[in-house]
C-alpha positions in Angstrom: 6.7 -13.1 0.7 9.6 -14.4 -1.2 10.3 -13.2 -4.6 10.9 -16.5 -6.1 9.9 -19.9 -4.9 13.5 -21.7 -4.9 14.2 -24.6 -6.5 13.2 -28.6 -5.2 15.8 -30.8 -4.1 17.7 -32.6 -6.3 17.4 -29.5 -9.2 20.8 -27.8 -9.8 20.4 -24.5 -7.2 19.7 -21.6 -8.7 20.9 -18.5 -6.7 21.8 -15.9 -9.1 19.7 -12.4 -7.1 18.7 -14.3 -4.2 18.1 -12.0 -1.2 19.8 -14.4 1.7 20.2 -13.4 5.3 22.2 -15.5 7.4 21.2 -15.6 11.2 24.1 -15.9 13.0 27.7 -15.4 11.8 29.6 -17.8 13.3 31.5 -20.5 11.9 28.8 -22.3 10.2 27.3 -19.0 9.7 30.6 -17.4 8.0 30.9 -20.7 5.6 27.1 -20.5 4.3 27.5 -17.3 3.5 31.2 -17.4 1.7 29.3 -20.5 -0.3 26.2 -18.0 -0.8 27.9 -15.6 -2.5 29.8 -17.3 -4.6 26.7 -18.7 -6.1 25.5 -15.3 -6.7 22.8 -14.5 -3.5 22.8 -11.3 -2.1 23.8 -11.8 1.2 22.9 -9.7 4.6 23.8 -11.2 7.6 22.8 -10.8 11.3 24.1 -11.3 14.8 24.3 -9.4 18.2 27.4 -10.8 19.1 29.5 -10.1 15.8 30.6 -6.8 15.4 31.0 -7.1 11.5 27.6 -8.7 11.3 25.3 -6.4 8.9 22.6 -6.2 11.7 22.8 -6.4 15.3 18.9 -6.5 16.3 17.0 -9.7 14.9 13.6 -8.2 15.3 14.3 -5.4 13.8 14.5 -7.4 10.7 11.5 -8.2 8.3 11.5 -11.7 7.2 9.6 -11.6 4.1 12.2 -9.1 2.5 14.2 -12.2 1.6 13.8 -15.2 -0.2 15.8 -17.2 2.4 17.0 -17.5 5.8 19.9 -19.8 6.9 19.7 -20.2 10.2 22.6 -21.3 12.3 22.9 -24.0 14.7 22.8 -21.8 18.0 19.4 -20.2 17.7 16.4 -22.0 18.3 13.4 -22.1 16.1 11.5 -20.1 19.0 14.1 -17.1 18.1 11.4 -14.5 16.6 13.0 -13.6 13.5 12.9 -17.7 12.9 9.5 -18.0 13.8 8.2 -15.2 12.0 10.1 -16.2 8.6 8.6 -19.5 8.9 4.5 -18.5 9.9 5.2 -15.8 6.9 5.9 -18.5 4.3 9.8 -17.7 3.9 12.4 -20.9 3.5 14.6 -21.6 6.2 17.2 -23.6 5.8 20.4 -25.3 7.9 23.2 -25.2 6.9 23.8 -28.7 6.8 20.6 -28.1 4.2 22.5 -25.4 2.2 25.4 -28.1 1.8 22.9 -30.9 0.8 22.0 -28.8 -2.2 25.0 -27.8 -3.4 27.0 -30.9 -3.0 30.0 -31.1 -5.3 30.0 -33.1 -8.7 33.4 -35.6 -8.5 33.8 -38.3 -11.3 31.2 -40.3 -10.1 29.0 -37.9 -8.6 28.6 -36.4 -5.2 29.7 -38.1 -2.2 27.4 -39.9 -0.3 27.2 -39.0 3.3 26.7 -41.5 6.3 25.0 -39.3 8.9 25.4 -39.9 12.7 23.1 -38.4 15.5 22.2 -39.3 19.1 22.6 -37.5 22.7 25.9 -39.0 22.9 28.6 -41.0 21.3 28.1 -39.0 18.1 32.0 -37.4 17.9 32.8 -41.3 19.0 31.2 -43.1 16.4 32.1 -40.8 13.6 35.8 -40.8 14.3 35.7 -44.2 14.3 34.0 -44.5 11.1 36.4 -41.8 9.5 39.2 -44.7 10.7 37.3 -47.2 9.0 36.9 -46.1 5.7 40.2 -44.4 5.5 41.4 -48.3 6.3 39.3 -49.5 3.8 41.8 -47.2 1.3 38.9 -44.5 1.0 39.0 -41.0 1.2 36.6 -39.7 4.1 36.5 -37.1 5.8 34.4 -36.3 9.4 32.6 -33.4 9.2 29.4 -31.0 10.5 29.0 -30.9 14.2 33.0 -32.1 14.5 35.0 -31.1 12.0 34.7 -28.7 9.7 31.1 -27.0 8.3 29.7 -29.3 6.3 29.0 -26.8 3.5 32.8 -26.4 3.1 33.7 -30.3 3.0 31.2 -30.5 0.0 33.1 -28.8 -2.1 36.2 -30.7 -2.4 35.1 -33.4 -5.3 38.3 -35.4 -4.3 36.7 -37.0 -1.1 34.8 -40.3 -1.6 32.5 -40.5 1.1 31.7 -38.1 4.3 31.1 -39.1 8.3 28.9 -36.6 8.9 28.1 -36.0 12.5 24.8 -34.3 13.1 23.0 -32.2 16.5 19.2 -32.4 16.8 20.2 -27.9 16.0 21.6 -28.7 12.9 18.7 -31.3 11.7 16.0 -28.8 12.9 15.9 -27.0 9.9 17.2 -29.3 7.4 14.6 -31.0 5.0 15.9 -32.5 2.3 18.8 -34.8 3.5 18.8 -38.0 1.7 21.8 -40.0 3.5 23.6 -43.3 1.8 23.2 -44.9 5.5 22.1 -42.8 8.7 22.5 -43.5 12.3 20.8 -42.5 15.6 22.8 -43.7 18.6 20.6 -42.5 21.1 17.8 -40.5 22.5 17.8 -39.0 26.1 16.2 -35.8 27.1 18.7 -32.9 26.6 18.4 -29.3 24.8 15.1 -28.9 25.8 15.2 -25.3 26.5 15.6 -25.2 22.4 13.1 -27.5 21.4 10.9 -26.7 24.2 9.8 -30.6 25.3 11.8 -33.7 24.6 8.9 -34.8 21.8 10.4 -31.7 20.2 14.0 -32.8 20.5 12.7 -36.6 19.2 11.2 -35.7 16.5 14.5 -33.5 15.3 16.6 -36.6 15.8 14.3 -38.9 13.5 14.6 -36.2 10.5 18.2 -38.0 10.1 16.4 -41.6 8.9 14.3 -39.8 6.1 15.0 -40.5 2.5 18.1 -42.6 3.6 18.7 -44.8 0.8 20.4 -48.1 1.9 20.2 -48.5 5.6 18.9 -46.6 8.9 21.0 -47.6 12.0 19.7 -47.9 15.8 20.2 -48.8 18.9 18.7 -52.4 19.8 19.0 -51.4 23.7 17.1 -47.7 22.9 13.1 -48.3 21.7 13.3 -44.5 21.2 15.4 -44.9 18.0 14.0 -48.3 16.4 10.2 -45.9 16.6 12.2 -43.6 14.8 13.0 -46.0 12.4 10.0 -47.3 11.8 8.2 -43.7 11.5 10.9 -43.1 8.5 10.1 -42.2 4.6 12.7 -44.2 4.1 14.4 -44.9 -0.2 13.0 -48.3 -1.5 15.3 -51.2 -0.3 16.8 -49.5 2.9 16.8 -51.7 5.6 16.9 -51.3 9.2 19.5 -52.6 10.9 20.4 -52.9 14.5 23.0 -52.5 16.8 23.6 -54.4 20.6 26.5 -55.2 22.9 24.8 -58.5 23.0 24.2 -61.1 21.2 22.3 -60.0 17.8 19.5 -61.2 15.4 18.7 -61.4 12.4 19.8 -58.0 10.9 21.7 -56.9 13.8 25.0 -56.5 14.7 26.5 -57.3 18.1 29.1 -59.5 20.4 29.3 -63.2 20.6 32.4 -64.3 22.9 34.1 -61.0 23.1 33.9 -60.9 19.2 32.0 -58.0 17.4 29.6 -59.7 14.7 27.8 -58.5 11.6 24.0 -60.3 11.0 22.8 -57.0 9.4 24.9 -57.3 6.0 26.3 -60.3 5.6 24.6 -62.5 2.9 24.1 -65.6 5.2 22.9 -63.2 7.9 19.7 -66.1 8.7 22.7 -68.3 9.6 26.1 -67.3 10.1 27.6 -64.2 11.5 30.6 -62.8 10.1 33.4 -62.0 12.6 34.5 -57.7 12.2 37.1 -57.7 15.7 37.1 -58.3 19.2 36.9 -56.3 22.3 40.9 -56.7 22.0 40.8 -54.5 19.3 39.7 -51.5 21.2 41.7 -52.2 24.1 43.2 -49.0 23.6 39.7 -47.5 24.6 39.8 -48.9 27.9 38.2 -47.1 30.9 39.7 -45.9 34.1 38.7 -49.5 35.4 40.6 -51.5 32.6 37.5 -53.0 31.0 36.2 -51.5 27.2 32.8 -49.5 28.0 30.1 -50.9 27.0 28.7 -48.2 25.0 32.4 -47.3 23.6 31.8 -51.3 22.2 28.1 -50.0 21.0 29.9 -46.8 18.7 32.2 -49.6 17.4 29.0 -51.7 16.3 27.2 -48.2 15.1 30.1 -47.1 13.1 30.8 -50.7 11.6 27.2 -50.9 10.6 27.6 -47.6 8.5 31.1 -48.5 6.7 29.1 -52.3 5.9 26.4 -49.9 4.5 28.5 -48.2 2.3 30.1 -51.6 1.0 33.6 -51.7 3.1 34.7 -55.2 3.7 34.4 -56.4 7.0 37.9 -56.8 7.2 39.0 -53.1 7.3 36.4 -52.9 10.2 39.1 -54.3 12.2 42.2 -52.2 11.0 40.0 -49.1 11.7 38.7 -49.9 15.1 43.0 -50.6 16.2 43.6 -47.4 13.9 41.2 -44.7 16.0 41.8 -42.7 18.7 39.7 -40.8 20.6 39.4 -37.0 21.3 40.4 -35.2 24.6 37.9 -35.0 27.7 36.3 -38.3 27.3 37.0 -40.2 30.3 40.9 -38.7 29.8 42.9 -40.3 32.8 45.0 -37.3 33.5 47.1 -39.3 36.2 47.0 -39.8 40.2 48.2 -38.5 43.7 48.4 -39.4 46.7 45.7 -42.8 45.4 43.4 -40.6 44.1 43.1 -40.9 40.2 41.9 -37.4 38.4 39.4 -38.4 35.1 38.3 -36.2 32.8 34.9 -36.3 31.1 34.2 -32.5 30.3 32.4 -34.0 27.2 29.8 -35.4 29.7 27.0 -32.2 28.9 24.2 -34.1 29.4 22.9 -36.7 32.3 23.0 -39.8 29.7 26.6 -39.3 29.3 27.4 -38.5 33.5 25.6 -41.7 33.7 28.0 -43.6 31.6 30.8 -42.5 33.3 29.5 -42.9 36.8 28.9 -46.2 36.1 32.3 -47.0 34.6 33.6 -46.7 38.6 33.4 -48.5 41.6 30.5 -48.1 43.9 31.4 -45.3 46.6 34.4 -44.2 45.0 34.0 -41.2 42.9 34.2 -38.0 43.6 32.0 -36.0 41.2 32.3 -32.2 39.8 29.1 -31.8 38.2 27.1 -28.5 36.9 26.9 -26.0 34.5 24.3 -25.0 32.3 21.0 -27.8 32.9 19.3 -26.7 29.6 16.1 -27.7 31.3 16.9 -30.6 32.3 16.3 -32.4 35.7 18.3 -34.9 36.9 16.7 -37.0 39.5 16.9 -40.0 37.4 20.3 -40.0 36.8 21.2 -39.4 40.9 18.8 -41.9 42.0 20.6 -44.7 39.6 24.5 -43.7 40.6 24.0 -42.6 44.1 25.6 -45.9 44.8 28.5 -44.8 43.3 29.4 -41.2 45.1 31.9 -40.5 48.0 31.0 -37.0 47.8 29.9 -34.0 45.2 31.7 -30.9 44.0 28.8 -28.4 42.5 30.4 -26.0 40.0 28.3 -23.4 37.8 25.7 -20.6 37.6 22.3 -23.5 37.4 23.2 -25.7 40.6 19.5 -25.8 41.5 18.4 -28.9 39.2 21.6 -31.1 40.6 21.1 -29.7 44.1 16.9 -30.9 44.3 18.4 -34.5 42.9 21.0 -34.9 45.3 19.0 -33.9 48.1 16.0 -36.2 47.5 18.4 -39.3 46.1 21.8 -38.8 47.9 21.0 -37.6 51.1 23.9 -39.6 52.9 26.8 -37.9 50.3 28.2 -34.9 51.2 27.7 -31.7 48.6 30.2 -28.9 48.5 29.2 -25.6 46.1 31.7 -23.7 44.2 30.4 -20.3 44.7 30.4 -18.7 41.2 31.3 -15.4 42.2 35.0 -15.8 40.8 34.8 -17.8 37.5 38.4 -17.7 37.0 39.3 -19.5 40.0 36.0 -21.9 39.8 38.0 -25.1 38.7 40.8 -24.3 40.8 38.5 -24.2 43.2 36.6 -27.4 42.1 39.4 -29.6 42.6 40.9 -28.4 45.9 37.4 -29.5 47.4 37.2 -32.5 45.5 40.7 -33.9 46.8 39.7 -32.6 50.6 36.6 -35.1 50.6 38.4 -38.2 48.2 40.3 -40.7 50.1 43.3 -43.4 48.6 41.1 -45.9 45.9 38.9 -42.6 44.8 38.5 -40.7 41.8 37.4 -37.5 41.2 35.8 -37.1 38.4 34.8 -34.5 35.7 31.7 -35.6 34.4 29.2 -32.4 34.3 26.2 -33.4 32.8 25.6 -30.0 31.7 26.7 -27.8 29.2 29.7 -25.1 30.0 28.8 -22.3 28.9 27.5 -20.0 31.8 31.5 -20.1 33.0 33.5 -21.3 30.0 33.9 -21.2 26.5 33.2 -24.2 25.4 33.2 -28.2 27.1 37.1 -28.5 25.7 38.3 -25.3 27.3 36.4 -26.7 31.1 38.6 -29.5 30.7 41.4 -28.0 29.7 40.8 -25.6 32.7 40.4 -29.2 34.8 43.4 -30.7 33.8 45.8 -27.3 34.8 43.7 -27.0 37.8 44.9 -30.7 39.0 48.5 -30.0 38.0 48.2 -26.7 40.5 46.4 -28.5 43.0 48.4 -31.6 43.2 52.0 -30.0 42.3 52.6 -32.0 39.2 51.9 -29.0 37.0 55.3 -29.1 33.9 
């Protein structure tokens, strides 16, 4: 059992002889244990895939030999060394819990964090916040699941206020997380293989609203979220406050004539609803059709709702939303030939997100490259609602089975071609040269997986980049 019982949140932490061992040496992994040391823990660190790691075999290890395990992101709670440290007694702790207790002391005191999570949109939202506060003449900085580790941000005391973006991996084990403001976009099933059943995955989601001090953040349109909500130990006075891409209520934000309203914050909320931009203002955000996504207009709200929560004037909501730009491989138009446009969604891992960006095309004119790792999932749902929208579907990766069971009982009328996996080098090359056989002038062939990458890349980024070169070789208009 552990030497010491550590100390509670909120009391300075204590680490001076600690016996630490970090699971997993990544880059989460690497900064917990650079900040571990410094405050004085012993350190020992294990991972299979890191040749410097201390120790290659978790179960080889004996949990109750240290007095805490930080655990990163990547393995699951299921992971026997994990399970074991927690049935023996022994603390384990995120990193995103590490850097909770250690926060830096600046003038004023720490900086208080506005936490993001949901299946998708989270990189979105939290870029767009960043934007916002940084218009707002603060000094933020987006961090944890993009970004930097968390546990490094937190020890810069010069930054005012952090947009920390949060997976259900990295909530799992955190447990003392008190947020300024918190927001959970959305809930759809995904990672299940980690958290073996979507009540699993919920639950992890819903740890982000605990504690939060001045104001929990969901979606209007997702009943998954507003249960969360109301399930929440929340600090006295936090309120909940909606989101919608329609018109809001009282203690909601949402659109009235193309013009993004706040009746969460503003003091004559029973009344009046204070004007923060227009769909104008994210013009530049447009899809491949010309119109603003609806759920790009739903980040704006979310992320709006957290800078009002903070106490940014609804002005600079504006400047920020004109100011952001959004990452690569999110429905990226990389161009067209021959009158067939080539789109770029790598970021699309789960079957929420294909399903926005399915939708964000004309019916019977996408081409679709879809597959990859399912992570348990199924997807007949997702099929059965976009079938409408298919010319034909391109199956890439190394878990086809799930995609291939929903297209044959939804789709049965759309042709399917498989990329055999055998050469994953040449699988997007591949990909594409069969997508532009079966699209015709008017299409689009579209990356939009719905599952994660890697089973045949490194990571969602590098698919898409591997998309993009593979449509320059395919249709000649490679540099």
């Amino acid at each position: 059992m552990p030497v010491r019982p550590l100390p509670p949140a909120g009391v300075e932490l204590d680490l001076g002889g600690r016996q630490v061992l970090v699971v997993g040496s990544g880059v989460s992994g690497r900064a917990a244990a650079k900040v571990l040391v410094d405050r004085g823990a012993t350190v020992t660190t294990v991972d299979e895939h890191v040749a410097d790691a201390d120790h290659a075999n978790p179960d080889a290890i004996d949990p109750t030999a240290f007095d805490l395990l930080l655990a990163s992101p990547g393995w699951a709670p299921t992971t026997t060394l994990l399970a074991r440290a927690v049935g023996d007694g022994v603390p384990v702790w995120s990193e995103v819990e590490l850097a909770w207790r250690v926060r830096a002391q600046g003038e004023d005191g720490p900086a208080p964090w506005l936490a993001i999570t949901g299946t998708n949109g989270k990189t979105t939202t939290v870029g767009m916040l960043e934007s916002i506060l940084s218009a707002a003449g603060l000094r933020a900085r987006a961090v944890g699941n993009v970004g930097p580790p968390v546990v490094e941000a937190v020890g810069d005391p010069s930054v005012d206020v952090l947009a920390v973006e949060l997976s259900s991996f990295q909530l799992h084990f955190t447990h003392s997380l008190a947020a300024q403001a918190s927001a959970c976009l959305n809930v759809a099933a995904d990672h299940l293989d980690w958290h073996g059943s979507f009540a699993g995955y919920v639950a992890d989601k819903g740890r982000i609203f605990e504690r939060t001090q001045r104001a929990c953040v969901y979606n209007v349109a997702d009943p998954v979220t507003a249960r969360l909500v109301r399930a929440a130990d929340v600090g006295e006075g936090c309120r909940a406050v909606g989101f919608t891409t329609g018109s809001p209520g009282v203690g909601q934000l949402g659109v009235v004539d193309d013009v993004l309203v706040d009746r969460g914050f503003a003091p004559e909320r029973h009344t009046h609803a204070v004007e923060l931009a227009t769909i104008a203002d994210l013009e530049h955000l447009t899809g491949p059709d010309g119109q603003v996504p609806r759920h790009v207009v739903a980040n704006a709200l979310a992320a709006a709702a957290l800078a009002l929560a903070h106490g940014v004037e609804p002005a600079f909501v504006r400047d920020g939303l004109r100011a952001y730009r959004p990452r690569a491989h999110r429905l990226t138009v990389l161009g067209g030939h021959d009158g067939v446009a080539f789109v770029d969604d790598s970021k699309a891992t789960n079957a929420h997100a294909a399903e926005a960006a399915l939708r964000s095309f004309a019916p019977h004119s996408v081409v679709w490259i879809a597959g990859g790792l399912a992570k348990g999932a199924e997807f007949h749902d997702l099929v059965a609602r976009c079938a409408d929208r298919l010319r034909a579907v391109v199956l890439i990766g190394e878990d086809r089975d799930p995609l291939r069971r929903a297209l044959e009982r939804h789709a049965t009328a759309i042709p399917v071609f498989e990329v055999d996996p055998g050469d994953t080098e040449s699988v997007m090359t591949r990909a594409v040269e069969a997508a532009r056989r079966l699209a015709v002038p008017g299409d689009t062939v579209l990356l939009a997986p719905a599952c994660a990458s890697m089973d045949q890349f490194v990571s969602y980024a590098d698919r898409g980049e591997q998309f993009t070169a593979a449509v320059r070789r395919v249709t000649g208009t490679a540099d």
